[in-house]
C-alpha positions in Angstrom: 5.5 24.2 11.9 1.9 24.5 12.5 0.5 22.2 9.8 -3.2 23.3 10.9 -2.9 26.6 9.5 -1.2 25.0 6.2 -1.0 28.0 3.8 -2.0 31.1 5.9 1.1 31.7 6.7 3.2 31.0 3.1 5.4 33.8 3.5 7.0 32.5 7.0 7.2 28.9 6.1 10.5 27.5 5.3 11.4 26.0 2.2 11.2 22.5 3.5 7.6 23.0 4.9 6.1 24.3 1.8 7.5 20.8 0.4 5.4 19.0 3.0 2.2 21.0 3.2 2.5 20.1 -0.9 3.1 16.2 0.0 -0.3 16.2 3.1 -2.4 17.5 0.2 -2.0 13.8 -1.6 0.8 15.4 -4.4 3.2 12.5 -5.4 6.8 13.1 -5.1 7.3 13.5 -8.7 4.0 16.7 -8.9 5.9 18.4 -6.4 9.4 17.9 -7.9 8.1 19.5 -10.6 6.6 22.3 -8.7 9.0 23.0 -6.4 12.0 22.9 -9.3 13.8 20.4 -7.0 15.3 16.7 -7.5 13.1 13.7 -6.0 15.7 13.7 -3.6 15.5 17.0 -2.2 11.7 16.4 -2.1 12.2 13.6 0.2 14.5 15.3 2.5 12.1 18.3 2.5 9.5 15.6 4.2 11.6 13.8 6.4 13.0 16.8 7.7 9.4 18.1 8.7 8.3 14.8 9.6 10.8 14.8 12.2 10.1 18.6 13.5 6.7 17.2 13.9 7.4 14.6 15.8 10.1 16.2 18.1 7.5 19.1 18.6 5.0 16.4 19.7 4.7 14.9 23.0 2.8 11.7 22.5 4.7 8.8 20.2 2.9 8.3 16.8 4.1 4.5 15.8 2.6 4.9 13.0 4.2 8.2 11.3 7.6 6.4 12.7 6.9 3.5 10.7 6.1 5.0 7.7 8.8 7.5 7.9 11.3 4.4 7.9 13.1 3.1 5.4 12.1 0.1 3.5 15.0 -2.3 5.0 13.9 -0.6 8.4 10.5 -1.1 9.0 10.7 -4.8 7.6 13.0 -5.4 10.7 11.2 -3.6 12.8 7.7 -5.3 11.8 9.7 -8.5 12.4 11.1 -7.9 15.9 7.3 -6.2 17.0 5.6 -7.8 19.8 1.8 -8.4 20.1 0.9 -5.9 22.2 2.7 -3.5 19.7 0.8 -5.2 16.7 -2.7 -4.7 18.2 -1.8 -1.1 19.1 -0.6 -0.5 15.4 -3.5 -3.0 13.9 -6.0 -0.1 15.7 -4.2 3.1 14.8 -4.6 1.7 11.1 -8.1 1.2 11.3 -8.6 4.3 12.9 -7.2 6.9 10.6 -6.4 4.6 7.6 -8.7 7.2 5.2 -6.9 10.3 7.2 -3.9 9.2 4.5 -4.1 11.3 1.2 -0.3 11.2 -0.1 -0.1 8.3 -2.7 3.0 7.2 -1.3 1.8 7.3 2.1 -1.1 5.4 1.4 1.1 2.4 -0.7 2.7 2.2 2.2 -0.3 1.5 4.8 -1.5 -1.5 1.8 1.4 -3.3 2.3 1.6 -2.4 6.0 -2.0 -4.1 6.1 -0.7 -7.1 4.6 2.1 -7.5 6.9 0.1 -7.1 9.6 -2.7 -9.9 8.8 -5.3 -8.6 10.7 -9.0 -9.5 9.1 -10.6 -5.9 10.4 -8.1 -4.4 8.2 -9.8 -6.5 5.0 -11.9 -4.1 4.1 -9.5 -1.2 3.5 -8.0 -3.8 1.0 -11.4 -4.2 -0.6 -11.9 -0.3 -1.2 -8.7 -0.4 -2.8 -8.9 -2.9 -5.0 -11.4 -0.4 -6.7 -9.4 2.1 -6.6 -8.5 4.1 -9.7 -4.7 3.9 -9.1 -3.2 1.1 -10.3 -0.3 0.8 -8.1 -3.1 0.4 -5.2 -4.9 -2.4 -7.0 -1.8 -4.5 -7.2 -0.6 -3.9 -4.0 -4.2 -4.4 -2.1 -3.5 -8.1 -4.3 -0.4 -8.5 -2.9 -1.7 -8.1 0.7 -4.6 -9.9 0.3 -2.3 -13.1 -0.9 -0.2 -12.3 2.1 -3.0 -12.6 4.0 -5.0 -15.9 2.8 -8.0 -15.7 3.8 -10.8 -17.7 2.0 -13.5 -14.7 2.8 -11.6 -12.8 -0.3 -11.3 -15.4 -2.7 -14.0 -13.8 -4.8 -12.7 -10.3 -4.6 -9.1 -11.6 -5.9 -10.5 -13.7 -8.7 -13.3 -10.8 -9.5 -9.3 -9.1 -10.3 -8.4 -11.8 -12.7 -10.4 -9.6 -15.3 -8.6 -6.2 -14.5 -7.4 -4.0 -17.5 -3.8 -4.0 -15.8 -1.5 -7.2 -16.3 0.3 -6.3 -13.8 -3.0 -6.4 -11.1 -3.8 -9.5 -12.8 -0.5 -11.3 -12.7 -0.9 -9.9 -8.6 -4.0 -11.4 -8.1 -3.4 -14.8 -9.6 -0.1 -14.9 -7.8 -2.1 -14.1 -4.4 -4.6 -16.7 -4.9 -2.3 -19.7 -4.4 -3.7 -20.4 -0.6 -7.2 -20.1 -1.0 -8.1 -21.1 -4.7 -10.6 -23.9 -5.7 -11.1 -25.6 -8.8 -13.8 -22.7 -9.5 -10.4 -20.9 -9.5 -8.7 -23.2 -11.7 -11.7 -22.4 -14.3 -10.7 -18.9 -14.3 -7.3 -19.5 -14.6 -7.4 -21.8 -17.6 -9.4 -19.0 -19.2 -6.4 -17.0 -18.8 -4.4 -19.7 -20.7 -6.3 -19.6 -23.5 -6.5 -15.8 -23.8 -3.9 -15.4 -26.8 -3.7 -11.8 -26.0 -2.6 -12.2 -22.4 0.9 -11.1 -21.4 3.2 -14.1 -20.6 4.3 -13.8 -17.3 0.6 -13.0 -16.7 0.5 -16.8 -18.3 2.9 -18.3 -16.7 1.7 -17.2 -12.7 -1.5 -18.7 -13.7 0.4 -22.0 -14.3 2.0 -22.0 -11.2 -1.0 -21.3 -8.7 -3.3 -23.8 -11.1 -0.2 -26.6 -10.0 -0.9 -25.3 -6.3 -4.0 -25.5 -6.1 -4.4 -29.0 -8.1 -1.6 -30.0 -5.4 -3.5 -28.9 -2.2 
């Protein structure tokens, strides 16, 4: 399949690239189950099965399209077992095309790749996202950041603290166990006192304001 034409040729595309082209213009898996009158799982197969046309059809290696083709379970071990010339190779390939990544699940994937990865150029693709209008990217940019611990993003995660999601905020707190101050603390006891805060949202501010008195 020549994705660079997309949908001049429609009527010679196969069933399982019109699923793709569908997924590379940023639809979620559920928009195009719904289009496509298939199951989610059909949908998937559609993509993996052009993902992997693509790549056969493609002389170069793309590390990257490999890795987020993999399932969960796999690319944790292979993330794991990755040495650091690999790392830096996939640390740059991120950087360089991170924005080339419309597809919302795509995308979730890169966050947490980010955070796996630890690499502070990466930080400010976090940042963006932690702005981001989906909240499924907010909470995982959160997650990465606290993976990460860096002090430089102290103030974006506790800027979080405030979000109109509990789950963002629960994700925030959580990642702030590392790097939090007593200006932190302040924050967090606001929290406490919030009567209309969810619980577990509560109770994760407890924990990282026991951290952070302990460290």
């Amino acid at each position: 399949m020549n994705i660079k034409n997309k949908w001049e040729n429609i009527h010679s595309l196969k069933e399982h690239h019109i699923t793709y082209l569908l997924y590379l213009e940023g639809k979620s898996i559920e928009a195009i189950s719904v289009i496509r009158k298939k199951n989610k799982k059909e949908v998937e197969k559609d993509i993996i099965k052009s993902k992997l046309e693509i790549k056969e059809n493609t002389k170069d290696k793309d590390l990257l399209i490999d890795i987020i083709s993999m399932e969960k379970e796999k690319r944790l071990k292979f993330i794991e077992r990755m040495d650091n010339k690999t790392k830096d190779s996939l640390c740059n390939d991120v950087y360089r095309r991170y924005i080339k990544f419309k597809n919302v699940e795509d995308r979730m994937i890169l966050i947490w790749l980010i955070g796996e990865l630890k690499d502070e150029k990466l930080l400010p693709f976090l940042r963006m996202e932690l702005k981001s209008k989906n909240t499924n990217f907010r909470r995982l940019a959160c997650s990465a950041l606290g993976k990460i611990s860096n002090i430089k993003t102290k103030r974006w995660l506790e800027d979080m603290i405030d979000d109109n999601n509990p789950q963002v905020r629960q994700y925030s707190i959580k990642a702030l166990k590392e790097i939090g101050d007593f200006e932190t603390i302040n924050k967090l006891e606001s929290v406490l006192k919030n009567q209309r805060e969810k619980e577990y949202v509560k109770r994760a501010a407890r924990n990282v304001i026991e951290c952070i008195s302990d460290h």
